[in-house]
mmCIF file of the N, C-alpha and C atoms, coordinates in Angstrom:
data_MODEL
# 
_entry.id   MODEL 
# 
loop_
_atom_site.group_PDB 
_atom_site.id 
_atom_site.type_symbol 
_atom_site.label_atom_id 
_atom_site.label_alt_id 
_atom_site.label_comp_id 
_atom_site.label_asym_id 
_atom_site.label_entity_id 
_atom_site.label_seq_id 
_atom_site.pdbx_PDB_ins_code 
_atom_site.Cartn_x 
_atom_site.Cartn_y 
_atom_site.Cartn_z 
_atom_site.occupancy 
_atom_site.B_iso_or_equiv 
_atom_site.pdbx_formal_charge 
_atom_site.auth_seq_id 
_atom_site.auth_comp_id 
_atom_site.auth_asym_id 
_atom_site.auth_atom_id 
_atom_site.pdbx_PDB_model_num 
ATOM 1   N N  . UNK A 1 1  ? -15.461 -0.750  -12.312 1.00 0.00 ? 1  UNK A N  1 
ATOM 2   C CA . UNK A 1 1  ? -14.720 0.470   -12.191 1.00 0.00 ? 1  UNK A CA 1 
ATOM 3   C C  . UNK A 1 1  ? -13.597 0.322   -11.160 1.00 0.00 ? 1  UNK A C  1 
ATOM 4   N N  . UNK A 1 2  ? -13.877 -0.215  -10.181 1.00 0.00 ? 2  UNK A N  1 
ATOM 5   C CA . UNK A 1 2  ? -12.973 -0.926  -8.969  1.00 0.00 ? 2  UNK A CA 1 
ATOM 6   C C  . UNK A 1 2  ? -11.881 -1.822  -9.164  1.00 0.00 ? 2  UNK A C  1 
ATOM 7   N N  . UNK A 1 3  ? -11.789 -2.148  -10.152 1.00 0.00 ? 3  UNK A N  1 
ATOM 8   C CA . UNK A 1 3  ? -10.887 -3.171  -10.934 1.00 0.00 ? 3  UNK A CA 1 
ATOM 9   C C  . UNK A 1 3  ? -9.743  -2.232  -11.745 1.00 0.00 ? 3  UNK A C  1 
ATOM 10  N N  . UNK A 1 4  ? -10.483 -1.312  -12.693 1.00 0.00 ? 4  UNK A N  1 
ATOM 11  C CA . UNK A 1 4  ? -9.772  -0.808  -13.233 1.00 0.00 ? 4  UNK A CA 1 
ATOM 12  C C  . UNK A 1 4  ? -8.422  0.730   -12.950 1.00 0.00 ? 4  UNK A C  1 
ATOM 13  N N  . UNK A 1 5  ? -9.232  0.963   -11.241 1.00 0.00 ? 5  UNK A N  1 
ATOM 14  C CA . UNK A 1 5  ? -8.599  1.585   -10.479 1.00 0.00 ? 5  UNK A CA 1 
ATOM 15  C C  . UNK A 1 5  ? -7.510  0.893   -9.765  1.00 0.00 ? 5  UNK A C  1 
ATOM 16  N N  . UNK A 1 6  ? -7.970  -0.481  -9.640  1.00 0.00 ? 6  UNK A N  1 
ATOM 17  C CA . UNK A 1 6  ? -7.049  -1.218  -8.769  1.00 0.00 ? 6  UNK A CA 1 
ATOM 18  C C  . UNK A 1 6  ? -5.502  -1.604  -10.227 1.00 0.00 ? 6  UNK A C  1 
ATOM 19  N N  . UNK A 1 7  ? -5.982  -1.593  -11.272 1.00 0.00 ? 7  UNK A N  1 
ATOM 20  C CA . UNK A 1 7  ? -4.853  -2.298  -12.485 1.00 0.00 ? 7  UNK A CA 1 
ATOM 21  C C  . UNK A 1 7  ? -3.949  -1.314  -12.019 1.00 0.00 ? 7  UNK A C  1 
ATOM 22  N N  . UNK A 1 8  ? -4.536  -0.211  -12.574 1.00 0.00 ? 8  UNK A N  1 
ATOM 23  C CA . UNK A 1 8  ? -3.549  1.650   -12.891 1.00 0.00 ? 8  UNK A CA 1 
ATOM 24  C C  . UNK A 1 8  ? -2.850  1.817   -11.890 1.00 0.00 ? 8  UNK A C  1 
ATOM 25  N N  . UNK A 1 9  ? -3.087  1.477   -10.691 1.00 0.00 ? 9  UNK A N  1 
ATOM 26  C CA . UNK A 1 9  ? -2.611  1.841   -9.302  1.00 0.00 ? 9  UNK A CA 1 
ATOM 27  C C  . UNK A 1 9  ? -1.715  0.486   -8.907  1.00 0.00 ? 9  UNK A C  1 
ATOM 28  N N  . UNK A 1 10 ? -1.712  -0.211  -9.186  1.00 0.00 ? 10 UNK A N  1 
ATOM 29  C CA . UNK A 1 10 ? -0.962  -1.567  -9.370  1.00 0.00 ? 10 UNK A CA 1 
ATOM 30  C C  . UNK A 1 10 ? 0.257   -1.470  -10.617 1.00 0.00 ? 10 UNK A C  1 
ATOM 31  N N  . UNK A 1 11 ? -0.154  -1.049  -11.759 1.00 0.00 ? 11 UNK A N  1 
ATOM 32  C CA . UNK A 1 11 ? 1.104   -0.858  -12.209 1.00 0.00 ? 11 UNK A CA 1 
ATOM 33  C C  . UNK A 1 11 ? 1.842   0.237   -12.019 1.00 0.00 ? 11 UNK A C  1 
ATOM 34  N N  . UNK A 1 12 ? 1.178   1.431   -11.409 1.00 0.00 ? 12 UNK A N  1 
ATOM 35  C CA . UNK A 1 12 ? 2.468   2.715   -11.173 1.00 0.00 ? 12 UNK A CA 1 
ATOM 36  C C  . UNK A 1 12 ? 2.861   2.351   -10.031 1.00 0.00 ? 12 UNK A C  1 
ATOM 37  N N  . UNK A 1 13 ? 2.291   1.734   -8.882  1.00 0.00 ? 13 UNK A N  1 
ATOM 38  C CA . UNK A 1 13 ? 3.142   1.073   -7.710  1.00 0.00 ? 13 UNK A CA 1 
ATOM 39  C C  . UNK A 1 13 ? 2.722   -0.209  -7.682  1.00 0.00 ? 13 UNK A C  1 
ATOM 40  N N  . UNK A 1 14 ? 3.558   -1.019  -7.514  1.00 0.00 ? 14 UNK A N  1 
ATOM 41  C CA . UNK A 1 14 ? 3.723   -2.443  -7.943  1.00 0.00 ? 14 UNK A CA 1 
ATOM 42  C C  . UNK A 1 14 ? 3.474   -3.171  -6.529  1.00 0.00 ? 14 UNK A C  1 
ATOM 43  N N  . UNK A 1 15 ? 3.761   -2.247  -5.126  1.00 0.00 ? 15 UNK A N  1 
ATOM 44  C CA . UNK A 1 15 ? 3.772   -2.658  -4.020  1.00 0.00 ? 15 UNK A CA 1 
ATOM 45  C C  . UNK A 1 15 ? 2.065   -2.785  -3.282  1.00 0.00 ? 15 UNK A C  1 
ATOM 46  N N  . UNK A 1 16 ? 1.244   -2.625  -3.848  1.00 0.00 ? 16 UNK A N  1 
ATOM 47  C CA . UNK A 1 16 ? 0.007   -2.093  -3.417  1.00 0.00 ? 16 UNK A CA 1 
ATOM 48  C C  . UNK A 1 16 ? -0.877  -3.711  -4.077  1.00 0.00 ? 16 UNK A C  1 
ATOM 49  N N  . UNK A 1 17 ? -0.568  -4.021  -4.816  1.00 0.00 ? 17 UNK A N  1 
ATOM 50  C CA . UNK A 1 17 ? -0.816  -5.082  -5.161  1.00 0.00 ? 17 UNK A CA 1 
ATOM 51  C C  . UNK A 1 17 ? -1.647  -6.268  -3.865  1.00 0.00 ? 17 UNK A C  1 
ATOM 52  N N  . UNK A 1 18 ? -1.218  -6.311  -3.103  1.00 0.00 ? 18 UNK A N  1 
ATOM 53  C CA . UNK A 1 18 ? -1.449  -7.471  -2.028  1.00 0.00 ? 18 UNK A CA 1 
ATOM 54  C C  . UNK A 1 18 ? -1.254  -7.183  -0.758  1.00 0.00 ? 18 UNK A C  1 
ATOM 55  N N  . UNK A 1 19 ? -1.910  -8.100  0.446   1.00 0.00 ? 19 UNK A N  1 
ATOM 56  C CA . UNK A 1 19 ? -2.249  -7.364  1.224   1.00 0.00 ? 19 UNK A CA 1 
ATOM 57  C C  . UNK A 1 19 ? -1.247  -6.533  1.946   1.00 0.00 ? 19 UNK A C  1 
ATOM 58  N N  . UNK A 1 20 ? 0.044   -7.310  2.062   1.00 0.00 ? 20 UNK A N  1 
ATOM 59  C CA . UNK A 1 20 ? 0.980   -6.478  2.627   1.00 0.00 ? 20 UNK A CA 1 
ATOM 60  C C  . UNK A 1 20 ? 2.165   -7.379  3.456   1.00 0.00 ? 20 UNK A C  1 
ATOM 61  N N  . UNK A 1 21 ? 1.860   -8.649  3.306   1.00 0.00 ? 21 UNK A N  1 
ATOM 62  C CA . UNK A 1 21 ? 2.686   -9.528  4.549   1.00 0.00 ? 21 UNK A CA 1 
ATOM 63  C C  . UNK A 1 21 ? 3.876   -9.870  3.848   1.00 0.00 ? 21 UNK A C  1 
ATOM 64  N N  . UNK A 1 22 ? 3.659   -10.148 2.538   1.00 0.00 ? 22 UNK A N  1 
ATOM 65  C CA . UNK A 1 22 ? 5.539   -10.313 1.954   1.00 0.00 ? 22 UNK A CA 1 
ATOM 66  C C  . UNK A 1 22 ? 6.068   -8.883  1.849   1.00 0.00 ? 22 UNK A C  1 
ATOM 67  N N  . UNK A 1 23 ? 4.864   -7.702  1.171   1.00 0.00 ? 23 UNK A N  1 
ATOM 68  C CA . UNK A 1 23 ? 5.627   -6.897  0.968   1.00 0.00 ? 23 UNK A CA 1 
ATOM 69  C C  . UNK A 1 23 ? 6.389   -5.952  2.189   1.00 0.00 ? 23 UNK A C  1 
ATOM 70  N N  . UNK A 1 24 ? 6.190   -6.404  3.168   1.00 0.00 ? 24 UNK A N  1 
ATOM 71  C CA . UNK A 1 24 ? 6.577   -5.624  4.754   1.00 0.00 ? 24 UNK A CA 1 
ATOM 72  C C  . UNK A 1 24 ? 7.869   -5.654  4.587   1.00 0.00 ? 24 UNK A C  1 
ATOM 73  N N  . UNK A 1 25 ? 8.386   -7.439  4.813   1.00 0.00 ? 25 UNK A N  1 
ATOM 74  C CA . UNK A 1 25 ? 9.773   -7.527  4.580   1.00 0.00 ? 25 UNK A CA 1 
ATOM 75  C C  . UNK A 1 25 ? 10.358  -6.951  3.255   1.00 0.00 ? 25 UNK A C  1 
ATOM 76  N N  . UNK A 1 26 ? 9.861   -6.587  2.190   1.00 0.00 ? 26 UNK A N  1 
ATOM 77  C CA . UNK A 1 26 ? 10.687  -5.193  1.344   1.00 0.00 ? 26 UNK A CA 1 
ATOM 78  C C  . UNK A 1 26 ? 10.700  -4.318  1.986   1.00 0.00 ? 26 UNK A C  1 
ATOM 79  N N  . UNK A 1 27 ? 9.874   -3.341  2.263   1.00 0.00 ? 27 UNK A N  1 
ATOM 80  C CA . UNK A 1 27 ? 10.016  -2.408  2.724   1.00 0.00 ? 27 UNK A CA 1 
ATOM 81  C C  . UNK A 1 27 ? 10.910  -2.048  4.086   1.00 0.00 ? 27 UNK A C  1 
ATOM 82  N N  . UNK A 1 28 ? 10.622  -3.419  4.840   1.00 0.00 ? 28 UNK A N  1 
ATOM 83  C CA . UNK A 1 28 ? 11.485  -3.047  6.605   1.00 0.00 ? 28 UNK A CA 1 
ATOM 84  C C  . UNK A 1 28 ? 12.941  -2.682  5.688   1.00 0.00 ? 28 UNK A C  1 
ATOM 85  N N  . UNK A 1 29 ? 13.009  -3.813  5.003   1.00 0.00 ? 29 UNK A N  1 
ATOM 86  C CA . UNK A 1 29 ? 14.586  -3.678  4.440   1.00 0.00 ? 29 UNK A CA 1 
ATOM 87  C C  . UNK A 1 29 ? 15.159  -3.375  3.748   1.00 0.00 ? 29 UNK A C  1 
ATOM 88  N N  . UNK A 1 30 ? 14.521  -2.148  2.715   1.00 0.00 ? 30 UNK A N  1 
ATOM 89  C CA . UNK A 1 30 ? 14.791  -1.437  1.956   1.00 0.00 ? 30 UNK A CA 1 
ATOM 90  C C  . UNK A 1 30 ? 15.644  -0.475  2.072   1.00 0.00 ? 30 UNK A C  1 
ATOM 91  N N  . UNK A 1 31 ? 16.304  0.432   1.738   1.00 0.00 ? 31 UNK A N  1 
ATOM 92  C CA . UNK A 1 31 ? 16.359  1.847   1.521   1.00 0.00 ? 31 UNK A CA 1 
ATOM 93  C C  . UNK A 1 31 ? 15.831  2.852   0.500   1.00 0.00 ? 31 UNK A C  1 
ATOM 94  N N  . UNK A 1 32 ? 14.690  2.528   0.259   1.00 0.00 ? 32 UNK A N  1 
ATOM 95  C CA . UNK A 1 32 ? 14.167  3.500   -0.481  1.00 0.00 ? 32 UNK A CA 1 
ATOM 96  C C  . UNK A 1 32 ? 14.127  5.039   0.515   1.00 0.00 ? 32 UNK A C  1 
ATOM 97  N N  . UNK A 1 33 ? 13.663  6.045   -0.445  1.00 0.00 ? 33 UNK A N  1 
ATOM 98  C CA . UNK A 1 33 ? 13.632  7.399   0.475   1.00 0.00 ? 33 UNK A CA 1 
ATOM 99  C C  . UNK A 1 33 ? 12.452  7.849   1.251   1.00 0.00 ? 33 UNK A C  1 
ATOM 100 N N  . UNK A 1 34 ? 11.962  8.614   1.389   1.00 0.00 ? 34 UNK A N  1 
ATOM 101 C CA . UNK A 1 34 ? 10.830  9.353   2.372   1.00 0.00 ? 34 UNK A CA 1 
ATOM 102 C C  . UNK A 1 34 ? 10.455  9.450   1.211   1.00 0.00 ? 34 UNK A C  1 
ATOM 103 N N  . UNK A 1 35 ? 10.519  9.949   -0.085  1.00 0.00 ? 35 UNK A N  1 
ATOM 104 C CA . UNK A 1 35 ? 9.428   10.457  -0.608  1.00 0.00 ? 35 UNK A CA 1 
ATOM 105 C C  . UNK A 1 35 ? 8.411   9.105   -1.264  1.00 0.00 ? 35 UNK A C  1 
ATOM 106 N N  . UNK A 1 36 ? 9.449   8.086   -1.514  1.00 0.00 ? 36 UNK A N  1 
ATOM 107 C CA . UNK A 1 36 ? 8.972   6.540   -1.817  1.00 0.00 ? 36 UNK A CA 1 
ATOM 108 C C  . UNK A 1 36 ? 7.646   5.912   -0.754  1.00 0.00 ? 36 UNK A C  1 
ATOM 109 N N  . UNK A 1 37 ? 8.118   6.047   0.291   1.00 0.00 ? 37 UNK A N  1 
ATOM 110 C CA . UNK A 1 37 ? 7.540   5.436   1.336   1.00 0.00 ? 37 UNK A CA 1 
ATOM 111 C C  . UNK A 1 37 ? 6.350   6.887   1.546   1.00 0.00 ? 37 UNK A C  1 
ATOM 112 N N  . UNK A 1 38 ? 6.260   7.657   1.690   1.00 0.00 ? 38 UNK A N  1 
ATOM 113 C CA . UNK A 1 38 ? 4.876   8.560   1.636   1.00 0.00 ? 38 UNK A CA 1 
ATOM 114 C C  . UNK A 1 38 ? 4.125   8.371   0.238   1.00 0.00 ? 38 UNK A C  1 
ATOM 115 N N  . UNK A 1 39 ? 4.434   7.972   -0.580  1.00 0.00 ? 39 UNK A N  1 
ATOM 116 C CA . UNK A 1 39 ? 3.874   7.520   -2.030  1.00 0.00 ? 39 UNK A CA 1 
ATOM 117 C C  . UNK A 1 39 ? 3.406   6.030   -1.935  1.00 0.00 ? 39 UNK A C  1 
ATOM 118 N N  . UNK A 1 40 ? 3.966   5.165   -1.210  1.00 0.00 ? 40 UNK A N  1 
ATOM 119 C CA . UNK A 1 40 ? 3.879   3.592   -0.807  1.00 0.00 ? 40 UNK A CA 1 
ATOM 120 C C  . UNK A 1 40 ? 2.515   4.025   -0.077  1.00 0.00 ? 40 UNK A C  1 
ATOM 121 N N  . UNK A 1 41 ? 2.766   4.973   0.890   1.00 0.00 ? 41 UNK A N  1 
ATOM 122 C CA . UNK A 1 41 ? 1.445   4.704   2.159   1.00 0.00 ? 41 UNK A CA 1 
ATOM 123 C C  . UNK A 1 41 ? 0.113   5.421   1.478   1.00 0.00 ? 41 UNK A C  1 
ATOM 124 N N  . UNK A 1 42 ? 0.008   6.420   0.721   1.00 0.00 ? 42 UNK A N  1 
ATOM 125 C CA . UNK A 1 42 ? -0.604  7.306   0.265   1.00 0.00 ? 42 UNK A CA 1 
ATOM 126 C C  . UNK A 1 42 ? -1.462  5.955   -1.023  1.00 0.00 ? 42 UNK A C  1 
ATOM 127 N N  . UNK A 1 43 ? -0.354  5.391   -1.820  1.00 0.00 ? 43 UNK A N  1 
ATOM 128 C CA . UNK A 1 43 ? -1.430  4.463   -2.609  1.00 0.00 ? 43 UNK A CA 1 
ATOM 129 C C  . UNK A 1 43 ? -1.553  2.885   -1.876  1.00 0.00 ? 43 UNK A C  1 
ATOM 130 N N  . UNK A 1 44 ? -1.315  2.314   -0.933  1.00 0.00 ? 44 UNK A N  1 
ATOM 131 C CA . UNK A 1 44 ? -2.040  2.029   -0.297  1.00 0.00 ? 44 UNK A CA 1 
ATOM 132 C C  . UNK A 1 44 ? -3.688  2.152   0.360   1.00 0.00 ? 44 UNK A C  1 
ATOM 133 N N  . UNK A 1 45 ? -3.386  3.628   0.795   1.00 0.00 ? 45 UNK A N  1 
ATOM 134 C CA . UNK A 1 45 ? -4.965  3.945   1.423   1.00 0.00 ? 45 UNK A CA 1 
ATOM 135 C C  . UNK A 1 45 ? -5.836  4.168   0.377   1.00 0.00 ? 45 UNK A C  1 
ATOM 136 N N  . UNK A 1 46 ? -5.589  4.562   -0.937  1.00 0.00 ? 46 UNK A N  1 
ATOM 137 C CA . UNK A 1 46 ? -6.097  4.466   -2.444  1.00 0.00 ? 46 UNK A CA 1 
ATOM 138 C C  . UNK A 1 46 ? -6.456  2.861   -2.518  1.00 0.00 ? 46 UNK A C  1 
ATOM 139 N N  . UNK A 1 47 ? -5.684  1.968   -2.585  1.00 0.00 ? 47 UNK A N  1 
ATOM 140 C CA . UNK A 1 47 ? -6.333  0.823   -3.081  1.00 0.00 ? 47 UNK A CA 1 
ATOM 141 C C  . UNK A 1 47 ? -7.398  0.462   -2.309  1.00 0.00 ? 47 UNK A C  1 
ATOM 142 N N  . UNK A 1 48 ? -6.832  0.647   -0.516  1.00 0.00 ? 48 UNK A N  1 
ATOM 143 C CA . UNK A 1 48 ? -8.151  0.100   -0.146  1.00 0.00 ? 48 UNK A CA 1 
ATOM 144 C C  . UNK A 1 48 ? -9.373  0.996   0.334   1.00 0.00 ? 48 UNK A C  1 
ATOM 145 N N  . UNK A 1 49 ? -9.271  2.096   0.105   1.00 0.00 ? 49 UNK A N  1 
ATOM 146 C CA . UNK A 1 49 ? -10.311 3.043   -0.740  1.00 0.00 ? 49 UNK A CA 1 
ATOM 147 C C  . UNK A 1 49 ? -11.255 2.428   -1.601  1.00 0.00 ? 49 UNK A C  1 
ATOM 148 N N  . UNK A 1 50 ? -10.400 2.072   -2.968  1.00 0.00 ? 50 UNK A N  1 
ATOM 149 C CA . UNK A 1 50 ? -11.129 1.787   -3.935  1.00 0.00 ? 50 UNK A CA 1 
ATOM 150 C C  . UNK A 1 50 ? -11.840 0.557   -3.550  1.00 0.00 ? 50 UNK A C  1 
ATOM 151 N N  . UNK A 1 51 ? -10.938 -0.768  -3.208  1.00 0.00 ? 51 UNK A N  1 
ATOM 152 C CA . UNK A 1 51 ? -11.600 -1.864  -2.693  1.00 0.00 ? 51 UNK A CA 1 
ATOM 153 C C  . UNK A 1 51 ? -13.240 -2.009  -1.894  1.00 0.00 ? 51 UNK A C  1 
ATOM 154 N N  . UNK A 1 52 ? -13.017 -1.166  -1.031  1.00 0.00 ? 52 UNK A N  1 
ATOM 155 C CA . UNK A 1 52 ? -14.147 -0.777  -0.041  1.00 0.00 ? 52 UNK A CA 1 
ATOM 156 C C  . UNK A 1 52 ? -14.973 -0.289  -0.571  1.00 0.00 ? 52 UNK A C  1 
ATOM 157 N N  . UNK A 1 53 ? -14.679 0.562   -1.814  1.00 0.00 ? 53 UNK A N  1 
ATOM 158 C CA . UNK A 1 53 ? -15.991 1.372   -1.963  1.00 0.00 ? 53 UNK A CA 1 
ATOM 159 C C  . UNK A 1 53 ? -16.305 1.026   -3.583  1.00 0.00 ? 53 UNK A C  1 
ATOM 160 N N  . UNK A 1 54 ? -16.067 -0.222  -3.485  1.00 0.00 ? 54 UNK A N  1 
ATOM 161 C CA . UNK A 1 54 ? -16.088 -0.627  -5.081  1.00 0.00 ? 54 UNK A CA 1 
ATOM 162 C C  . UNK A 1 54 ? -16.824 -1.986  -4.688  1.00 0.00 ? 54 UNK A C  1 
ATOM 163 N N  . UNK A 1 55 ? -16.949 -2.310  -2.779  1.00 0.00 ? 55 UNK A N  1 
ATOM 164 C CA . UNK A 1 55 ? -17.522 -3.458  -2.161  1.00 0.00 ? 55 UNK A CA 1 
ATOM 165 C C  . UNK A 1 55 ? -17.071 -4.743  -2.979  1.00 0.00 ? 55 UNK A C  1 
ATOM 166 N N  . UNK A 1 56 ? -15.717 -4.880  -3.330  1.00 0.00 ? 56 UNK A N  1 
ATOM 167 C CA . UNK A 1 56 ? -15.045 -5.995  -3.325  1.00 0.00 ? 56 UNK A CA 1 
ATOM 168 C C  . UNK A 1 56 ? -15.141 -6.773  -2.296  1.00 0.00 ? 56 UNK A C  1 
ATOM 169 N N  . UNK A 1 57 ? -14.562 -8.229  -2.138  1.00 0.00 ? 57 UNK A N  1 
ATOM 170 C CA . UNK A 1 57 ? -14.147 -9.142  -0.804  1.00 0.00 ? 57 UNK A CA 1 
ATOM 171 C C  . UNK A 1 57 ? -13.213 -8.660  -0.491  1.00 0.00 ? 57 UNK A C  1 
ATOM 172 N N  . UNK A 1 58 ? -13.143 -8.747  1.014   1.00 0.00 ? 58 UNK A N  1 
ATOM 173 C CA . UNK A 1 58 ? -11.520 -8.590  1.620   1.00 0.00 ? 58 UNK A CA 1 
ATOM 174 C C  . UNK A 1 58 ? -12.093 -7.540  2.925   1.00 0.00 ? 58 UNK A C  1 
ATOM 175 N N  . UNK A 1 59 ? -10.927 -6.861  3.372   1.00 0.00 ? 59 UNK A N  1 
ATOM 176 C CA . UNK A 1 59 ? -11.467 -5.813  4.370   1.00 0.00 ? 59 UNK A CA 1 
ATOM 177 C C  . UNK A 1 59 ? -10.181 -5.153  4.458   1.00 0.00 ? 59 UNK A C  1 
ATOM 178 N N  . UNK A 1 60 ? -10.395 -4.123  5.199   1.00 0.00 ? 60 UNK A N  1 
ATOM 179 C CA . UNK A 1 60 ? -9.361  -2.977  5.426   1.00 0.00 ? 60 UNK A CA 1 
ATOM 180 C C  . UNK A 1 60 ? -8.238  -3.142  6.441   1.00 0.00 ? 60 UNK A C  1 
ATOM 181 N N  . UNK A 1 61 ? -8.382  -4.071  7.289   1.00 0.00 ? 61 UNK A N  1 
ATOM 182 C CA . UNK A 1 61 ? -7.350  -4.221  8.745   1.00 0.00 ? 61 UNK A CA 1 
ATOM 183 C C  . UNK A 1 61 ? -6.282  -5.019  8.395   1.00 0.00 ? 61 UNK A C  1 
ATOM 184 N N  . UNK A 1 62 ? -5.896  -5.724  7.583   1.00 0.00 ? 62 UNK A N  1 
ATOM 185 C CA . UNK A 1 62 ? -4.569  -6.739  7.001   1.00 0.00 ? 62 UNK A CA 1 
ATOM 186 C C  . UNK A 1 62 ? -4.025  -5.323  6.250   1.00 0.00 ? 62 UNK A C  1 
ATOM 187 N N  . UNK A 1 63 ? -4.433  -5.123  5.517   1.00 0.00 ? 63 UNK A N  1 
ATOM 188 C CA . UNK A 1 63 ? -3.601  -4.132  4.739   1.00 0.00 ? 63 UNK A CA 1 
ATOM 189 C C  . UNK A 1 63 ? -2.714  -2.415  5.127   1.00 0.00 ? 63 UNK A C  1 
ATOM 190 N N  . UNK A 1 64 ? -3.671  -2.622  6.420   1.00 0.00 ? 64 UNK A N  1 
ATOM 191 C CA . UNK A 1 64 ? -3.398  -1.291  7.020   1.00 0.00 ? 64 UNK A CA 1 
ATOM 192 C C  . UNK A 1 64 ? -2.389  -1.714  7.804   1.00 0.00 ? 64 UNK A C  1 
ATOM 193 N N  . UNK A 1 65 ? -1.763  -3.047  8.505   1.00 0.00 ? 65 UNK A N  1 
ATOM 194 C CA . UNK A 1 65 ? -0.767  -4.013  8.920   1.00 0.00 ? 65 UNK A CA 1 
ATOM 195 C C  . UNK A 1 65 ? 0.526   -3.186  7.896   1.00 0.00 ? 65 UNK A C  1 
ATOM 196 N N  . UNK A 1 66 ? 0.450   -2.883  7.085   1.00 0.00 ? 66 UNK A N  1 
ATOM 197 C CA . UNK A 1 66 ? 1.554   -1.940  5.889   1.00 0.00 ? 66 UNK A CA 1 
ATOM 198 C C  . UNK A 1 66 ? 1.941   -0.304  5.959   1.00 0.00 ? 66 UNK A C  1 
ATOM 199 N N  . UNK A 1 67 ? 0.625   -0.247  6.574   1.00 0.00 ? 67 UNK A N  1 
ATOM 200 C CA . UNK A 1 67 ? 0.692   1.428   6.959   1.00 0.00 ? 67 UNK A CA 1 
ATOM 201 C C  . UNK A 1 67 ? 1.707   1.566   7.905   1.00 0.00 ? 67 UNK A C  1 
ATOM 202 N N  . UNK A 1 68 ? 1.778   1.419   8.722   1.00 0.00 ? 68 UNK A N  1 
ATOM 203 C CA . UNK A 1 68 ? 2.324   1.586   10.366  1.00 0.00 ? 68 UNK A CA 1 
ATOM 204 C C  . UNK A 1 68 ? 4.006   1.466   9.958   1.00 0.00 ? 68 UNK A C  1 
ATOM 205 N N  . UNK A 1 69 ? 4.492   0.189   9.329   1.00 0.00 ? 69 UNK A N  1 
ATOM 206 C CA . UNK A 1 69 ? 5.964   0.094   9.039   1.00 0.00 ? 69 UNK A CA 1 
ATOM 207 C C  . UNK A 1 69 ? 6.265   1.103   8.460   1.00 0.00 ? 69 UNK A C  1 
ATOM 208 N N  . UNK A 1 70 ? 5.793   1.307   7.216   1.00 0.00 ? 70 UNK A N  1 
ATOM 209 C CA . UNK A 1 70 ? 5.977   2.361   6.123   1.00 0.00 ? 70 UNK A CA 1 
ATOM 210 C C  . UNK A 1 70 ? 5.798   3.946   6.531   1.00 0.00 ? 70 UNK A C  1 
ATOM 211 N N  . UNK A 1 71 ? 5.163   3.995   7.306   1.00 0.00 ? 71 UNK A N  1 
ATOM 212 C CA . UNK A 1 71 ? 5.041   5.783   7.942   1.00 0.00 ? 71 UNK A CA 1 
ATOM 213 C C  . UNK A 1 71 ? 6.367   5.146   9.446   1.00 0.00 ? 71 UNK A C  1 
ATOM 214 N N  . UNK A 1 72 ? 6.493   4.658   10.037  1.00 0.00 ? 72 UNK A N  1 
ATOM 215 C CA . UNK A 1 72 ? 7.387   4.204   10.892  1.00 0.00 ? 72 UNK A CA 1 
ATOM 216 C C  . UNK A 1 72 ? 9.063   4.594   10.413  1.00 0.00 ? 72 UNK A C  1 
ATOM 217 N N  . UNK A 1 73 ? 8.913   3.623   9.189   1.00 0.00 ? 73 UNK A N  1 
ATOM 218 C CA . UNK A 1 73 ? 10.512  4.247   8.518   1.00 0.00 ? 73 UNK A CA 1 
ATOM 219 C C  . UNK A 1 73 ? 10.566  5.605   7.981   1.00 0.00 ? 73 UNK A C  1 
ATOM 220 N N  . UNK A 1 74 ? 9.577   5.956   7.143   1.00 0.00 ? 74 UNK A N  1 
ATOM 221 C CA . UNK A 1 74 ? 9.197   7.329   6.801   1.00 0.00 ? 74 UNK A CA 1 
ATOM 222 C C  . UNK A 1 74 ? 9.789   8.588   7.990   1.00 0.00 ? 74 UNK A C  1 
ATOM 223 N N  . UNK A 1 75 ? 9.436   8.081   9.235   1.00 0.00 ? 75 UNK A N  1 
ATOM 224 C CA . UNK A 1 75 ? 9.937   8.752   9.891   1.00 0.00 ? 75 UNK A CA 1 
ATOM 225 C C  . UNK A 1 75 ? 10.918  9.590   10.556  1.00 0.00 ? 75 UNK A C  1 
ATOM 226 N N  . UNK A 1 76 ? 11.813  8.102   10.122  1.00 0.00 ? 76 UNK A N  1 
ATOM 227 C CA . UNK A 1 76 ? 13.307  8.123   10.815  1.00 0.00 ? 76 UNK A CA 1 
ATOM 228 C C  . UNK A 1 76 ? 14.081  8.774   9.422   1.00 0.00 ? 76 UNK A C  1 
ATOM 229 N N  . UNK A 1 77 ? 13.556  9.382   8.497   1.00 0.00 ? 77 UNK A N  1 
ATOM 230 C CA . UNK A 1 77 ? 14.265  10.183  7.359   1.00 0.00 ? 77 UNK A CA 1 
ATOM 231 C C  . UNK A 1 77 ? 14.282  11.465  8.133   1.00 0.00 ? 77 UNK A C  1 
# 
């Protein structure tokens, strides 16, 4: 079931995909808008939601490394 939450949520945001270390440098250097980047951070905490409670491998602290930039720029809108 954890899988199939992770596909759906992977193809409507494409950025959620992995843990977060290439996708940082998109985002630092983007211009996407506030509403992008509250949708970026929002399915983020969804994937690793699902991850965690679907007791996949991996853990929650690399990925949350994505949160902080992304509500950071979010900000400065």
């Amino acid at each position: 079931m954890a899988g199939l939450g992770l596909g759906i949520l992977a193809a409507l945001v494409p950025l959620t995909r992995f843990f977060g270390h290439e996708e940082l440098n998109l985002v630092v250097e983007s211009r996407e808008g506030a509403l992008f980047l509250l949708i970026l951070a929002f399915a983020k905490m969804c994937a690793i939601a699902i991850t965690v409670s679907g007791e996949w491998r991996g853990g929650f602290i690399i990925p949350l490394f994505l949160q902080g930039p992304v509500l950071a720029k979010q900000a400065r809108f």
